[in-house]
C-alpha positions, 0 to 999 in steps of 0.5 A: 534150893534148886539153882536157877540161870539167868538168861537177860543181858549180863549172865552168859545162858548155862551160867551159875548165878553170881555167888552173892545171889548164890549164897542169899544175899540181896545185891539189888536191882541190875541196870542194863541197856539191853535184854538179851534171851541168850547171853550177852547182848552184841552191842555195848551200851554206848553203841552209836548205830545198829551194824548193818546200816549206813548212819549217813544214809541221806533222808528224803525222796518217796516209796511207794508200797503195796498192800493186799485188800482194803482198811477201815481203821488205824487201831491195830490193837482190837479185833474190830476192823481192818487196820492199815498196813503200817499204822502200828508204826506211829508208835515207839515201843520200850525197847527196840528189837535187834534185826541181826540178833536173836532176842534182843531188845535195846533201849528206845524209849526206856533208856535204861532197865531195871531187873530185880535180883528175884526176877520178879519184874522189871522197870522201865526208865523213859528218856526225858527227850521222849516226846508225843508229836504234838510236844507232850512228854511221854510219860509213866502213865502212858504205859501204865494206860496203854497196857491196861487198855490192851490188856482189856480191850486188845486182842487176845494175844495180850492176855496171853502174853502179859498173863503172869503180870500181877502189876503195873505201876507208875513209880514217878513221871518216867519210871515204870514197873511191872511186877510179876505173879512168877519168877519162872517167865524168863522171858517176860521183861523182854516181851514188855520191852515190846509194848508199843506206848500210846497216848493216854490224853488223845485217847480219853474221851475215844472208845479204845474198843472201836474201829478208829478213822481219825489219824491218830496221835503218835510219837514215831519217825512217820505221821499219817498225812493223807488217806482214802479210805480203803484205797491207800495212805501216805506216811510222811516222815517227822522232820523233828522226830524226838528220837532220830538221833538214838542209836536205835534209830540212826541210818533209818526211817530215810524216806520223806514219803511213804505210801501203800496202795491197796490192791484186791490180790496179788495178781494185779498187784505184780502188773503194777508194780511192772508198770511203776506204780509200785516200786518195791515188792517181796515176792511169794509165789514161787512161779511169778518170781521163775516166769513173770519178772521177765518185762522190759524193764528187768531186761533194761536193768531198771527193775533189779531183783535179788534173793537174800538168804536169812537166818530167821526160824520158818515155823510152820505154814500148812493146811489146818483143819478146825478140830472144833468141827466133829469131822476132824477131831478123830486123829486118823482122819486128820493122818489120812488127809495129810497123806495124800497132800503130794509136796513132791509133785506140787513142788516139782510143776507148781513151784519149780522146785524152789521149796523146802518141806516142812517138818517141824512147827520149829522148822529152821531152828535148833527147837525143831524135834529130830530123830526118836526122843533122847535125854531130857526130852524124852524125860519129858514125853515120858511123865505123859506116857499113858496119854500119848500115841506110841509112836511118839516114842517108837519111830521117828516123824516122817511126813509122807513123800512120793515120786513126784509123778502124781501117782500117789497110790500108795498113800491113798491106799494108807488114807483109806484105811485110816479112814475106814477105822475111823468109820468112813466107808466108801459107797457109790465113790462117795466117802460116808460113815455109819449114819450115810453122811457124805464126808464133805468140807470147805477149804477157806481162802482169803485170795486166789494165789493158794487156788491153784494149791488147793485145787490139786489138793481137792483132785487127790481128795475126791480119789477117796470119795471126799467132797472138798470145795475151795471159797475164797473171799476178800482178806476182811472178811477172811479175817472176820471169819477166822476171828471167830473161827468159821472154817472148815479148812483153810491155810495158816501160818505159825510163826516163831522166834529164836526163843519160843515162850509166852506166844505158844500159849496164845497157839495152842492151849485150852484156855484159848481155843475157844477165845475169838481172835486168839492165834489156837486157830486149830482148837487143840485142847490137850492138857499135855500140849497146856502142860509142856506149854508151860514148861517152855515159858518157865524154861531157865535154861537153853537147854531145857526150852530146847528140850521142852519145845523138841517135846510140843514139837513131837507131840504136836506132829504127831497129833496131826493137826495140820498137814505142813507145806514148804518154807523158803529160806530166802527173802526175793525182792525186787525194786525199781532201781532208784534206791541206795542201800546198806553194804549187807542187810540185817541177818533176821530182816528184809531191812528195807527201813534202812534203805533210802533214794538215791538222787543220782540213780532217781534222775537217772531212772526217770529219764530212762523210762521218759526215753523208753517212751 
């Protein structure tokens, strides 16, 4: 019998099982306060706080916060509406992740977890202290609900997540057990550990399924005081919130009030943070952060601003082409377009040099595929030889680079090569195939910030004879749109964890890509990438999900499905100087949830700016 390595808390990754399990026997389900992917957790079971925060942290005072276009529910779960920023946050979930470890989960509202010896399922215990705000004990059948609910009315992404759960069951009045179709899916008790729990006695008589206006009932730190409708919304804090002392808790969730106000880009919402109206801002555009936060107040020092390296993976950012479309399912057009994207240029006039390419959908991170394919990924690659391009074992993936000077010649020259074989001719310098039709195509925006990208990126396209046109709409209706993947063209985000599992069906597989609202937003459908998918979530070991995702990665490259952009490796705040912070921030996150307002430098403030006139 092949031996399997257990990698939840408790069993150290590369590890031989126990030799009780080793030899047959049955010693039990295994009782833990934590999950961890990649050995033992950091933190022992009677832990009285997470590391990086200050547990005394004084609680009170406001922060006001920005969001970008507007909402018209508090139901995150659902692919109808827009949900307000911070609405899924009512909610406690099982367990809580650990912002300064990679992959671990420690016990929130589930005290204790159990595991069984086959690793065919797990079972939450609920404290008996967990309590909905209007009083009601949270209980079993909450769970066994709110995941039914997901699962048939939430979002795609559930489904792919939860696929290998065969059942949910309520085993007492706090006691919950998922048991699963596999013991392959290593990584599954921790992804349930991420359920966010929903009462199941305020939603009866409500259709889950629809957009929902009404505060909701809820059992976090904040509760929905007031709103307008696509404008902004306040979260008050719960004075007597039932889990404010658990140690996942303690030192955070400080501030009385918090509120978001919705702006239509982003533009506007940097002159009002400028002017006070908002007091804290992550900011993303490399130029605004090199030339707009030179104002009076900066130079006063009222207005702070910093940038905190992090240790989270990059994945991917980049242009996507939807492959459901007839003009971009030829693999050489998809290389041809990606070649003259000049980074080099963009970085050096647009972004001041501020980024780094991307090269890898596990950009960041060990999973990142590197030089030509060796050991057990090779092996891999190797059973779907006569289906894969010879490059994948011939020459390392190199994304094109330039001089930086904008004469990107020799790249296009490439392009119009692929493009020819691939049945483009150029005629009255206008890119055309076989039939006379022009090659032309819209590139899907959701606010002006990525115009000035796309702008130079269509310049360099019309050098080949294609027609590109930039439409940018509001983020609902983007959303909308890309929900049912109506677009051309446009600009996509593939995030990834420290352990890469479950969600990589959701990304790329056959069976989502034509499923609305799932995150296969490119609709690749390849049995290889279903394939090595699935390898990643049954990987029993470090060493073969390294091999496995180094294997989607190389493949995904090299089938062109994107044209990647640049990471930054580094969060860049800026604050109105009325805040007390942690001594350091949590490795994995900004950690602004443990931050607090500091008294002394909030008088001090106002009658800086009272002075200031």
């Amino acid at each position: 019998m092949r031996r399997r390595t257990l990698l939840l808390s408790g069993l150290a990754t590369g590890l031989p099982l126990p030799p009780a399990l080793a030899q047959g026997a049955n010693p039990g389900p295994r009782r833990v306060h934590a999950l961890s992917l990649l050995g033992e957790p950091a933190l022992p079971a009677d832990f009285t706080h997470f590391p990086w925060v200050n547990p005394d942290a004084p609680k009170g005072g406001e922060i006001t916060l920005y969001a970008l276009g507007s909402f018209d529910s508090f139901n995150p779960f659902i692919l109808r509406g827009t949900a307000a920023v911070g609405s899924g946050t009512l909610y406690d979930p099982l367990l809580k992740e650990s912002a300064d470890e990679a992959s671990a989960e420690y016990g929130h509202l589930a005290g204790t977890v159990e595991l069984p010896a086959d690793g065919r399922g797990v079972t939450f215990e609920l404290r008996e202290t967990a309590r909905w705000h209007d009083g009601r004990p949270i209980t079993a059948e909450d769970v066994v609900w709110t995941f039914t609910m997901l699962r048939q009315h939430g979002r795609p992404f559930y489904r792919a997540y939860w696929a290998d759960v065969s059942e949910v069951v309520a085993e007492g009045p706090r006691r919950v057990t998922f048991r699963f179709s596999t013991d392959q899916n290593r990584e599954l008790p921790l992804i349930l550990g991420q359920l966010t729990v929903l009462p199941k006695h305020w939603w009866e008589g409500r259709d889950f399924s629809r957009p929902l206006l009404e505060p909701p009932l809820g059992s976090g730190p904040y509760r929905i005081e007031r709103f307008e409708a696509g404008r902004s919304i306040a979260y008050r804090r719960v004075p007597d919130y039932w889990g404010r002392d658990l140690p996942t808790m303690k030192g955070t969730n400080n501030f009385d009030l918090m509120r978001y106000e919705y702006y239509r880009d982003a533009i506007v919402s940097l002159e009002a943070f400028k002017a006070g109206q908002i007091e804290f801002r992550t900011e993303n555009v490399a130029r605004d952060w090199a030339t707009s936060y030179d104002f009076p107040a900066v130079r006063r020092g009222l207005v702070k601003r910093e940038e905190i390296r992090h240790e989270l993976p990059t994945g991917l950012q980049g242009f996507i082409m939807n492959e459901r479309r007839p003009l971009f399912q030829d693999r050489r057009v998809r290389e041809a377009l990606g070649l003259v994207f000049d980074f080099e240029w963009m970085n050096a006039n647009l972004f001041y040099n501020s980024y780094t390419r991307t090269s890898s959908y596990f950009s960041n991170s060990d999973f990142a595929s590197r030089g030509l394919p060796e050991g057990r990924e090779k092996e891999i690659l190797e059973r779907f030889k006569d289906r894969l391009p010879a490059e994948v074992f011939t020459r390392e993936f190199k994304l094109p680079g330039t001089d930086g000077s904008g004469n990107n010649r020799e790249q296009a020259r490439r392009a119009l090569e692929l493009l020819r074989e691939a049945g483009w001719t150029v005629r009255d310098r206008r890119l055309v195939n076989a039939q006379g039709q022009r090659f032309e195509f819209e590139i899907l925006l959701n606010g002006p910030t990525f115009e000035r990208i796309a702008l130079p990126y269509i310049q360099s396209l019309q050098r080949l004879g294609i027609e590109a046109r930039v439409r940018t709409v509001d983020p609902p209706q983007y959303q909308v749109r890309m929900d049912n993947f109506d677009y051309d063209m446009t600009v996509e985000v593939f995030g990834q964890s420290s352990s890469p599992g479950n969600e990589q069906r959701d990304y790329w597989t056959s069976g989502k890509a034509d499923e609305n609202g799932s995150r296969n937003t490119i609709g690749i459908k390849d049995p290889v990438v279903d394939a090595i998918v699935e390898m990643i979530v049954g990987a029993q070991s470090i060493q073969e999900l390294t091999a496995a995702c180094r294997a989607l990665d190389r493949v995904l490259l090299w089938g062109f499905h994107s044209i990647p952009q640049w990471h930054s490796r580094t969060f860049r705040l800026a604050w109105w100087d009325k805040f007390g912070r942690p001594e350091r921030a949590p490795r994995r996150a900004i950690g602004l949830d443990s931050w607090w307002v500091d008294a002394e430098k909030e008088r001090a403030l106002a009658e800086a700016r009272r002075t200031a006139g």
